[in-house]
C-alpha positions as CSV (number, residue, x, y, z in Angstrom):
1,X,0.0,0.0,0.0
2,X,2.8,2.0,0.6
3,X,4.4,2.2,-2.9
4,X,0.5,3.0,-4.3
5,X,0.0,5.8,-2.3
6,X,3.7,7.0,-3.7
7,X,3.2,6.3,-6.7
8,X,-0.2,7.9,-6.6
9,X,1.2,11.3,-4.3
10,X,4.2,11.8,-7.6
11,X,0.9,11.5,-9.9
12,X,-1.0,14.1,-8.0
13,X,1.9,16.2,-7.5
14,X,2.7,16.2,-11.4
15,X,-1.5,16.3,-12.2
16,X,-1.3,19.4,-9.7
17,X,1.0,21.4,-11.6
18,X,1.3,25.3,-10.5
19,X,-1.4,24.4,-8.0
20,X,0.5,22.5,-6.2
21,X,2.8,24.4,-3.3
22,X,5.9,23.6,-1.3
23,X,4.6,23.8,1.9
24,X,1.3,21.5,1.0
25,X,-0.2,20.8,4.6
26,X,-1.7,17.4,3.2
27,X,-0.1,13.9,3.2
28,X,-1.6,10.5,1.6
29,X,-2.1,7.8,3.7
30,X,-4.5,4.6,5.0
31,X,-7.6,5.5,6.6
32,X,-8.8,4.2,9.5
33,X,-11.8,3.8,7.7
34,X,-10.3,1.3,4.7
35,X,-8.4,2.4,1.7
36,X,-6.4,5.5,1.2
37,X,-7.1,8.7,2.9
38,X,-5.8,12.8,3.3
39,X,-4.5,13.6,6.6
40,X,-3.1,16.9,7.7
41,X,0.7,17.6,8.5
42,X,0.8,20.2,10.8
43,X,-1.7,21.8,12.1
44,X,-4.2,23.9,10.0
45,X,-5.8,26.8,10.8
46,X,-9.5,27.7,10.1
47,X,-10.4,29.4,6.4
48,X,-6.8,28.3,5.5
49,X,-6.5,26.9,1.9
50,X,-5.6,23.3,2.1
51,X,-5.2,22.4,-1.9
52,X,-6.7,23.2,-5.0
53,X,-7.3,21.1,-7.6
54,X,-8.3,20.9,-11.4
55,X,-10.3,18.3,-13.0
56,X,-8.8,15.5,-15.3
57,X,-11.8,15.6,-17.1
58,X,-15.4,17.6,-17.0
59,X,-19.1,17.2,-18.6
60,X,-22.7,16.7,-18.1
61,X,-23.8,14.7,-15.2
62,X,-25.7,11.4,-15.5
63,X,-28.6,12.1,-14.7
64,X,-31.8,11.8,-16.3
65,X,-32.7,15.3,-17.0
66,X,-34.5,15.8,-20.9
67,X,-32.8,19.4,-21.3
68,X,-30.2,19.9,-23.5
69,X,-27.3,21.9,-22.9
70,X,-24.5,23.0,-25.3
71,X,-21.8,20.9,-24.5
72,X,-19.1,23.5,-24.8
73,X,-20.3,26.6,-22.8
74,X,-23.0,24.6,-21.1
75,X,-26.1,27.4,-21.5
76,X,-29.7,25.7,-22.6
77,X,-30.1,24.7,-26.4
78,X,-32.6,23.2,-28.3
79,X,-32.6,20.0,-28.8
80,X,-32.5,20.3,-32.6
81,X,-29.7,22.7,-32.0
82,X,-26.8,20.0,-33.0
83,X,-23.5,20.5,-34.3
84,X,-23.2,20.4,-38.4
85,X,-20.3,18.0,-38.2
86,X,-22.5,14.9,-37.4
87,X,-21.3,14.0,-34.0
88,X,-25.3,14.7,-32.7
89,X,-23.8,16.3,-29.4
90,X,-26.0,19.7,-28.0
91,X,-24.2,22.8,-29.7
92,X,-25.1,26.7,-29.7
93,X,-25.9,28.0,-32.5
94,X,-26.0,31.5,-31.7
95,X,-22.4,30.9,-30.8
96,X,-19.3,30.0,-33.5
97,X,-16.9,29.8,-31.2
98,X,-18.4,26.2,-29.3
99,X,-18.6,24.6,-32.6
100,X,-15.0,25.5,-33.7
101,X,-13.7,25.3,-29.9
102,X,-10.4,23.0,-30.0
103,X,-11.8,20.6,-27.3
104,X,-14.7,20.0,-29.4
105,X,-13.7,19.6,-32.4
106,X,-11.2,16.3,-31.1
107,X,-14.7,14.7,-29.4
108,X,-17.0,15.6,-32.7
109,X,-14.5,13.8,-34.9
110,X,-14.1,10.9,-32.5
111,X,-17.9,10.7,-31.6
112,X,-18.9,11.7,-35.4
113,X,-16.1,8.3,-37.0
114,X,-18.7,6.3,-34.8
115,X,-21.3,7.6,-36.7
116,X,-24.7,8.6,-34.6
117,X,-28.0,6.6,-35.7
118,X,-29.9,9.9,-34.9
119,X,-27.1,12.8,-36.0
120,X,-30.1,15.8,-36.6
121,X,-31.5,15.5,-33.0
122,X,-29.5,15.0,-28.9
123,X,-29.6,11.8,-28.1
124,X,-29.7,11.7,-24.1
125,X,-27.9,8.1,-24.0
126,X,-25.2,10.0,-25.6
127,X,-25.0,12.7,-23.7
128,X,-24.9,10.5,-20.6
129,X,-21.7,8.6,-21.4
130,X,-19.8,12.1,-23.2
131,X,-18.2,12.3,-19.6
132,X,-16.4,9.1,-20.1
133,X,-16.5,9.6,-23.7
134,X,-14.3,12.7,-23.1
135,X,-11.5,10.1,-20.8
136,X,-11.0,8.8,-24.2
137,X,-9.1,11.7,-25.4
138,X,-6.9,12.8,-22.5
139,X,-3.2,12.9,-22.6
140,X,-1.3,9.2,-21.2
141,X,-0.3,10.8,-18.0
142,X,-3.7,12.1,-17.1
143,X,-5.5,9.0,-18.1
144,X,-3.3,6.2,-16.4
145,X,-3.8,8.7,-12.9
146,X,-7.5,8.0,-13.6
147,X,-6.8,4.6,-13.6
148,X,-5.2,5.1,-10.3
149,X,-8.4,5.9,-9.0
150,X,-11.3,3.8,-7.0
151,X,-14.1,2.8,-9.1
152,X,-16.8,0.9,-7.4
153,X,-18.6,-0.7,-10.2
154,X,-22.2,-1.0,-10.5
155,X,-24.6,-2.1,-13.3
156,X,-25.8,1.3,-13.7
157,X,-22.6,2.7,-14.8
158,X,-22.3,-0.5,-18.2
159,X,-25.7,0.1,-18.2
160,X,-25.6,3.6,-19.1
161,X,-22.4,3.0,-21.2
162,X,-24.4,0.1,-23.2
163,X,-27.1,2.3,-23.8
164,X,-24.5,4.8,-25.7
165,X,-22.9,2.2,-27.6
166,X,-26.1,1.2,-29.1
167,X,-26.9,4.4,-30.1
168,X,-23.9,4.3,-32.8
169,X,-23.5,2.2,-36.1
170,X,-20.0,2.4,-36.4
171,X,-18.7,1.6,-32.7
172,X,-15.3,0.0,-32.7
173,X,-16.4,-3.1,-31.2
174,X,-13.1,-4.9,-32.7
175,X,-11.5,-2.7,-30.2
176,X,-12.4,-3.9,-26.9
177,X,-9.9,-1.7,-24.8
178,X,-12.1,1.2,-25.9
179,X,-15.4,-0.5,-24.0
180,X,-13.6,-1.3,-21.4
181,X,-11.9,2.1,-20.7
182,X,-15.5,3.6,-20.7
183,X,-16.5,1.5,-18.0
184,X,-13.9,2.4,-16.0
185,X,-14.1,5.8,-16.3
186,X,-18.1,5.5,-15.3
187,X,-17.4,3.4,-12.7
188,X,-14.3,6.1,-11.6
189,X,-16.6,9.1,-12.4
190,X,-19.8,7.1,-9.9
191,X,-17.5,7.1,-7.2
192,X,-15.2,10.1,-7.0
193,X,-17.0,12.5,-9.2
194,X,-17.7,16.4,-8.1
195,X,-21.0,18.7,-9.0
196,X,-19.6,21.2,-10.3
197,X,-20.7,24.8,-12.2
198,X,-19.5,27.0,-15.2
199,X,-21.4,29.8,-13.7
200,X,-23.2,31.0,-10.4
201,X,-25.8,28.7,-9.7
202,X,-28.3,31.6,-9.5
203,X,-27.9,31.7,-13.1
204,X,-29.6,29.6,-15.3
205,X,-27.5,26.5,-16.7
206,X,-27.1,23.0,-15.8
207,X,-24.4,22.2,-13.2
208,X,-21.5,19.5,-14.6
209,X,-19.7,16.8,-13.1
210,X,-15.7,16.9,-12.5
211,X,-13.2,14.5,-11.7
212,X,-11.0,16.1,-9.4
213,X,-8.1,13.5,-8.0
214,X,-6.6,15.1,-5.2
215,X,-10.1,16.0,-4.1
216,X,-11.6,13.0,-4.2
217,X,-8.8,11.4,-1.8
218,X,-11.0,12.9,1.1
219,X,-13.0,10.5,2.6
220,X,-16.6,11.2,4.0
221,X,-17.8,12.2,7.3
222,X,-21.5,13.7,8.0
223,X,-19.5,16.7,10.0
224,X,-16.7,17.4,7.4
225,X,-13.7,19.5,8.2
226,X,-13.2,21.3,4.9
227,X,-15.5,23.5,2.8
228,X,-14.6,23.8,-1.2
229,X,-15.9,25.8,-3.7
230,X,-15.2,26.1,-7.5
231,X,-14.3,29.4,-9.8
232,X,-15.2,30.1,-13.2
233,X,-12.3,27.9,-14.6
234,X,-13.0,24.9,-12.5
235,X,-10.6,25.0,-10.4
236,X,-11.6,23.4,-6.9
237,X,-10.9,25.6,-3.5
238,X,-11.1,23.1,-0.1
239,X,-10.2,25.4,2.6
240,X,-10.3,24.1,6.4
241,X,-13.8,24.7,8.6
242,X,-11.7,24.4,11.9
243,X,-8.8,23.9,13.1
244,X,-7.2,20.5,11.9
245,X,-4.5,19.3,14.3
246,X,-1.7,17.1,13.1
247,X,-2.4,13.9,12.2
248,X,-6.2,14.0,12.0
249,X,-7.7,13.0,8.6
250,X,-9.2,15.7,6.2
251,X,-12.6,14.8,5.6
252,X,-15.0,16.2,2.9
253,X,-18.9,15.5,2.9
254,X,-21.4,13.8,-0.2
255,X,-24.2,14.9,1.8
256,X,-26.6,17.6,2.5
257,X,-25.4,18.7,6.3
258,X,-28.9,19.0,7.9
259,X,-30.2,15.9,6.8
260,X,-30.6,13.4,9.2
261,X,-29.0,10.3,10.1
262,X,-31.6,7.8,8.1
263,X,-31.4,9.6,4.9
264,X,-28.2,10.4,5.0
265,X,-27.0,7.0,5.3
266,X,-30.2,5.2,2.9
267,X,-28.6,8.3,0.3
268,X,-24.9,7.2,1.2
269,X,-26.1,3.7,0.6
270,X,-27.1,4.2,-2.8
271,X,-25.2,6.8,-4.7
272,X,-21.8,6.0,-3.0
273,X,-22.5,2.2,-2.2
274,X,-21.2,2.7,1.9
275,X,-22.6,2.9,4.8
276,X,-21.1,5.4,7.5
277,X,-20.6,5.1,10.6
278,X,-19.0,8.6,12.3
279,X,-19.6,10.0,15.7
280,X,-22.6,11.9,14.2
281,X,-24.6,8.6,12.6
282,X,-23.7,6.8,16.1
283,X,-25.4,9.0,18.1
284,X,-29.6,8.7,18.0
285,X,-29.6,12.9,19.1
286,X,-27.1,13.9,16.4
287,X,-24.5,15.4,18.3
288,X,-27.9,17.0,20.0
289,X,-29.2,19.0,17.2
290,X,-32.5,16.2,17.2
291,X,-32.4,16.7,13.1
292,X,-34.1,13.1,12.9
293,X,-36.3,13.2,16.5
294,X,-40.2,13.2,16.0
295,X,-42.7,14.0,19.0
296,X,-43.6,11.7,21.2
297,X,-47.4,10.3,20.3
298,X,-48.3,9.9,24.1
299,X,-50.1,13.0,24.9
300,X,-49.7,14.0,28.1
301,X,-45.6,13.7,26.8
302,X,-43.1,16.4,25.8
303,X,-40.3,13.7,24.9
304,X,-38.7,12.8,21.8
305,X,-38.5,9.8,19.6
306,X,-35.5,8.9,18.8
307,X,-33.6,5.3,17.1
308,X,-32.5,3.2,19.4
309,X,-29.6,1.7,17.3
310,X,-29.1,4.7,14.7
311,X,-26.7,2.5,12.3
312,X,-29.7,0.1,11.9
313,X,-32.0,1.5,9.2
314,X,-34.7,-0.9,10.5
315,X,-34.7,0.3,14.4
316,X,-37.2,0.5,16.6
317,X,-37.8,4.6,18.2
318,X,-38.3,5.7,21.7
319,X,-38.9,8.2,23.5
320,X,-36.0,9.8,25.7
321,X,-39.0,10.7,28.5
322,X,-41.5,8.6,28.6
323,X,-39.7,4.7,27.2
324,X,-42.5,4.2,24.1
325,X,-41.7,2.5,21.8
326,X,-42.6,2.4,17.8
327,X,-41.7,0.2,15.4
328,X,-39.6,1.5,12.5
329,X,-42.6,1.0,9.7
330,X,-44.8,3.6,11.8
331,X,-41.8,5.8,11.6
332,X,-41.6,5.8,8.5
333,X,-44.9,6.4,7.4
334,X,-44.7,9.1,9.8
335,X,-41.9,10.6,7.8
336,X,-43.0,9.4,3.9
337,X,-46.3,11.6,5.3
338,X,-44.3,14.5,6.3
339,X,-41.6,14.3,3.8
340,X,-44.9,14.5,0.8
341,X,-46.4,17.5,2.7
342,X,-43.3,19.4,2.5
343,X,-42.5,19.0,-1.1
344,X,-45.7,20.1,-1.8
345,X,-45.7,23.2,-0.2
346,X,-41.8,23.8,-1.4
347,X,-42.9,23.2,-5.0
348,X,-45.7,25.7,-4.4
349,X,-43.4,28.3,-3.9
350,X,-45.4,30.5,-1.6
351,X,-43.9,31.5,1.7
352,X,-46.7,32.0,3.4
353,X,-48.6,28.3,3.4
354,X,-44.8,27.5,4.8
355,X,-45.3,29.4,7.7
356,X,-49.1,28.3,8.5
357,X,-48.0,25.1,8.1
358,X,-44.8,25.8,10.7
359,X,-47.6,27.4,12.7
360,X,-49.5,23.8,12.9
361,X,-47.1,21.2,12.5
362,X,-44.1,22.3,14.6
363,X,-45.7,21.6,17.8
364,X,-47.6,18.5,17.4
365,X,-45.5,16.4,15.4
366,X,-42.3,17.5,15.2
367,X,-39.6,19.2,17.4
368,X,-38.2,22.8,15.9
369,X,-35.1,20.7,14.8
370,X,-36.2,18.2,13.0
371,X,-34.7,17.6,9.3
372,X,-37.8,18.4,8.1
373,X,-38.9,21.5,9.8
374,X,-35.2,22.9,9.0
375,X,-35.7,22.5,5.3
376,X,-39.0,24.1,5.6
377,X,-37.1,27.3,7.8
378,X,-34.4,26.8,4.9
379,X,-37.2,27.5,2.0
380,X,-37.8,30.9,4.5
381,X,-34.5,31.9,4.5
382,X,-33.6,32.0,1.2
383,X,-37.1,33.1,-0.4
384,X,-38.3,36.0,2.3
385,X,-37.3,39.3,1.1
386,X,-35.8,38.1,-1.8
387,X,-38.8,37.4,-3.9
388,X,-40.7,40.0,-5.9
389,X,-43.7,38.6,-5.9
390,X,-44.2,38.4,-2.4
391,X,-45.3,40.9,0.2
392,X,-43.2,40.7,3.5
393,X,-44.4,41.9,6.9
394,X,-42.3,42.8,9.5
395,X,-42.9,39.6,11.4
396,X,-42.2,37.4,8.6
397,X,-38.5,39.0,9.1
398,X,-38.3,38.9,12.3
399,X,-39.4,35.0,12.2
400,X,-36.6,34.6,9.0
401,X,-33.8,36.2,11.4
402,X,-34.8,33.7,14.3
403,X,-34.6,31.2,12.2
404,X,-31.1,32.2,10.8
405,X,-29.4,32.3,14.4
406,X,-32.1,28.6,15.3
407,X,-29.7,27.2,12.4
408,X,-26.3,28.8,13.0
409,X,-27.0,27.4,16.7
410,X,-28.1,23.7,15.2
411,X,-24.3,24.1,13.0
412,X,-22.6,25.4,16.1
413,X,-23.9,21.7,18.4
414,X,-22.8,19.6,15.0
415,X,-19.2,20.8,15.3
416,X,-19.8,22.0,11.7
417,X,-17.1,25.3,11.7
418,X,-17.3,27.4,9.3
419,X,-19.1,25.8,6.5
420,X,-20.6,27.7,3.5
421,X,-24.2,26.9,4.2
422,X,-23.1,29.5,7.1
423,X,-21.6,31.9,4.7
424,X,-24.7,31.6,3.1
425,X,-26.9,32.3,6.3
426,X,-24.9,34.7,7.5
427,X,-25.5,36.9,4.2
428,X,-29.4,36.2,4.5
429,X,-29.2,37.4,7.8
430,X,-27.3,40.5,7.2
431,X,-29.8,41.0,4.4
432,X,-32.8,40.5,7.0
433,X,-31.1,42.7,9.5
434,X,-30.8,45.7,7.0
435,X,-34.7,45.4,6.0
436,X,-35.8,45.5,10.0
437,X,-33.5,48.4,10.5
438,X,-35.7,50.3,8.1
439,X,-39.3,49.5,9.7
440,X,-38.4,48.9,13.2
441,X,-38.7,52.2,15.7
442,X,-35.3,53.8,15.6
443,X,-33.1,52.7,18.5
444,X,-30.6,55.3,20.6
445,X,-28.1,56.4,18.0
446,X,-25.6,54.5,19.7
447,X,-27.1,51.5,19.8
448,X,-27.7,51.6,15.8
449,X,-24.3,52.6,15.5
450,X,-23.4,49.3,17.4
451,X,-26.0,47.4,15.5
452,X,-24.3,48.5,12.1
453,X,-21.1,47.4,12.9
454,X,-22.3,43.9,13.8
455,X,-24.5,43.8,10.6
456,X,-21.5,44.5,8.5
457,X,-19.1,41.7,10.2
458,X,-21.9,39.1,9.0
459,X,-21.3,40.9,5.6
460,X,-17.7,41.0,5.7
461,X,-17.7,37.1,7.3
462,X,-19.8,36.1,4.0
463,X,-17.8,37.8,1.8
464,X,-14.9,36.7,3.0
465,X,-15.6,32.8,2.9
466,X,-17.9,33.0,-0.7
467,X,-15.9,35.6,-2.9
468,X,-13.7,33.0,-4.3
469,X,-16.6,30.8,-5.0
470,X,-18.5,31.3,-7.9
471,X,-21.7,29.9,-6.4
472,X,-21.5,33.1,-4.7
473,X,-25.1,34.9,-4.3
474,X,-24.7,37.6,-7.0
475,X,-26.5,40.1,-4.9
476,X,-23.7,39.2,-2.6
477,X,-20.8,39.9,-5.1
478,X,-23.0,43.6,-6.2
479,X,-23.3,44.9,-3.2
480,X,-19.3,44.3,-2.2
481,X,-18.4,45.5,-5.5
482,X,-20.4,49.1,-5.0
483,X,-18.8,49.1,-1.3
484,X,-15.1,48.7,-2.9
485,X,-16.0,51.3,-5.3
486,X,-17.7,54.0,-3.0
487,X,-14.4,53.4,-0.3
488,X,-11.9,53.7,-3.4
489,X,-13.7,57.0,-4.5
490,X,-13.4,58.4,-0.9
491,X,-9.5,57.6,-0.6
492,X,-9.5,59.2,-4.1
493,X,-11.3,62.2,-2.3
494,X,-9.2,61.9,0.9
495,X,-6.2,62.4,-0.9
């Protein structure tokens, strides 16, 4: 094991290029947890930039989505919009440049020589397997390091790949290296692969997957210890949450951090084929945020239902007052109920049936903290105040900044540092702050003063954790833009 990881540390190094620094605070090892890991060589302070990292190769995800996207700059596209050349693959037409782009023009003539059944119209099968299409052009080097990589194969990932194939008259089926490369690079692409985005993902265009090596070294936890981002250009950005003392491993996340511990793990299960088993999945109260407990169904009860064995998916629940017990099919028609409820009113769009149903539900069925009730206070965040269409009352702010600082304290019991769903809240809450300011009574002059200053450390925090990012809000990036500008004019004044 000790020669791979070598080997595979010179690879990195040389994938890394000018990204790669002399004083790299990252070494690869064995995990505790099986197979190869990142682990930190000194210690490493919080926000500090741990690596960056560019992908060996990029393109649409594998999903099922029926919109097409141009495969070069990635905006929406018709599906008759093809490319002239006869490869089939999504190109603009309102744009020369994809067509003739040098990185397309190497997968048209390769995809075109295995000439498309359907060339006039986007075949989604194709579109599916460009990804590992793409693997089949990269330079020796870059390849045999995705070779290096883990691939747990599935039957999705041939599946998928097979579907493609079929899809082409002239595939080099004499060739069998060829198929067999593609599977790999599904299989590698299932396993390690990154969401990633050309653009803001306030803008309108699809988001891509990228195989990013170093990145994908970092093995899961459901409280990570890094935050990453991506610019413009790809490039990955994992910068540390906390402090990381020597010798602890650097651990990423493939989850969503306020889910709880049953859909994290049945998610975990099937899209990255493990089950996990960290000091946050062990413990039924989840580190004591309660993101999974439901209300006891004894009345006279104020207790909480929790798993008894959290890592077994089937568990019986009781309650931490009262010793009921339900079986874990009640449970989860409980939640299957709840979870249905939600979407609906989230796909409804309207902040106010989300906060009558708050009103109703959060007392009865479900504790403040639940999973469930946090996406609903998550849908408040982001939407009051920033939608148009909606009229906002001065307690449907004050209700959005409680629930701001109930999640910041739910992040704070995880252990989850400074994370960028943070950032995110602390912008929001800035945001909200600023909009009470103006239709609360005025305070003492000293007091707003005071109230000011704290407003714009939430600002400067967010900012100073998101700039890099190009996820960043855009509202966020404007208004720190127009600040720059109006303190440069005044030093221009000053002097």
């Amino acid at each position: 094991m000790d020669s791979d990881c070598d080997a595979l540390r010179l690879a990195l190094v040389h994938h890394l290029g000018a990204l790669h620094t002399d004083d790299y605070p990252w070494a690869l090892g064995v995990s505790p947890l099986g197979g190869r890991g990142l682990f930190a060589v000194r210690d490493i302070r919080t926000d500090e930039v741990i690596f960056e990292d560019h992908p060996i190769v990029v393109g649409p995800r594998a999903g099922r989505d029926e919109d097409a996207t141009c495969v070069v700059c990635h905006a929406h596209v018709s599906r008759c919009e093809v490319c002239p050349r006869g490869c089939g693959l999504p190109i603009c037409n309102t744009n020369s440049t994809c067509a003739s782009s040098e990185n397309h023009v190497a997968e048209c003539n390769l995809v075109a020589s295995w000439k498309p059944l359907k060339p006039e119209t986007v075949s989604n099968s194709i579109l599916r397997a460009l990804t590992p299409i793409r693997s089949l052009l990269l330079p020796p080097e870059a390849l045999a390091l995705l070779n290096m990589l883990q691939a747990n194969h599935c039957n999705q990932s041939e599946v998928d790949i097979n579907r493609a194939v079929a899809e082409f008259s002239n595939f080099p089926h004499n060739n069998p290296e060829i198929l067999k490369q593609l599977y790999k690079t599904s299989a590698v692409l299932n396993t390690n692969a990154f969401e990633t985005k050309l653009v803001s993902e306030y803008e309108d265009r699809k988001s891509l997957r990228g195989l990013y090596p170093l990145a994908c070294m970092m093995n899961h936890q459901c409280v990570p210890n890094v935050r990453y981002c991506f610019d413009a250009k790809h490039v990955m950005r994992v910068q540390a949450t906390k402090v990381i003392p020597r010798g602890e491993e650097i651990f990423t996340s493939y989850i969503q951090i306020f889910w709880g511990t049953y859909a994290r793990r049945v998610h975990l299960t099937a899209t990255k084929d493990f089950m996990c088993n960290c000091a946050r999945c062990t413990d039924p109260t989840e580190c004591g945020t309660y993101l999974s407990a439901l209300c006891c169904p004894k009345e006279s009860c104020k207790g909480r239902m929790l798993p008894v064995n959290p890592l077994h998916l089937g568990s019986a629940w009781s309650c931490d007052k009262c010793s009921t017990q339900l079986n874990n099919k009640k449970i989860a028609r409980v939640q299957d109920v709840l979870s249905a409820q939600i979407i609906t009113k989230l796909r409804k769009g309207d902040p106010k049936l989300v906060f009558d149903f708050l009103k109703t539900c959060i007392n009865n069925i479900m504790p403040g903290s639940n999973q469930f009730i946090v996406e609903l206070k998550l849908f408040i965040i982001w939407n009051v105040g920033n939608n148009e269409k909606y009229d906002y009352t001065l307690e449907d702010l004050q209700a959005k900044e409680k629930f701001c600082l109930e999640l910041m304290e739910l992040l704070e019991q995880m252990g989850a540092g400074e994370c960028t769903i943070k950032a995110l809240i602390y912008f929001e809450l800035y945001k909200c702050r600023d909009q009470l300011a103006k239709l609360q009574p005025k305070e003492d002059e000293e007091q707003e003063v005071s109230n000011r200053i704290l407003n714009r450390k939430l600002l400067d925090r967010s900012w100073s954790m998101l700039k890099w990012s190009v996820g960043a809000p855009p509202q966020l990036r404007q208004l720190m833009q127009r600040i720059d500008g109006i303190q440069e004019k005044e030093l221009e004044n000053h002097h």
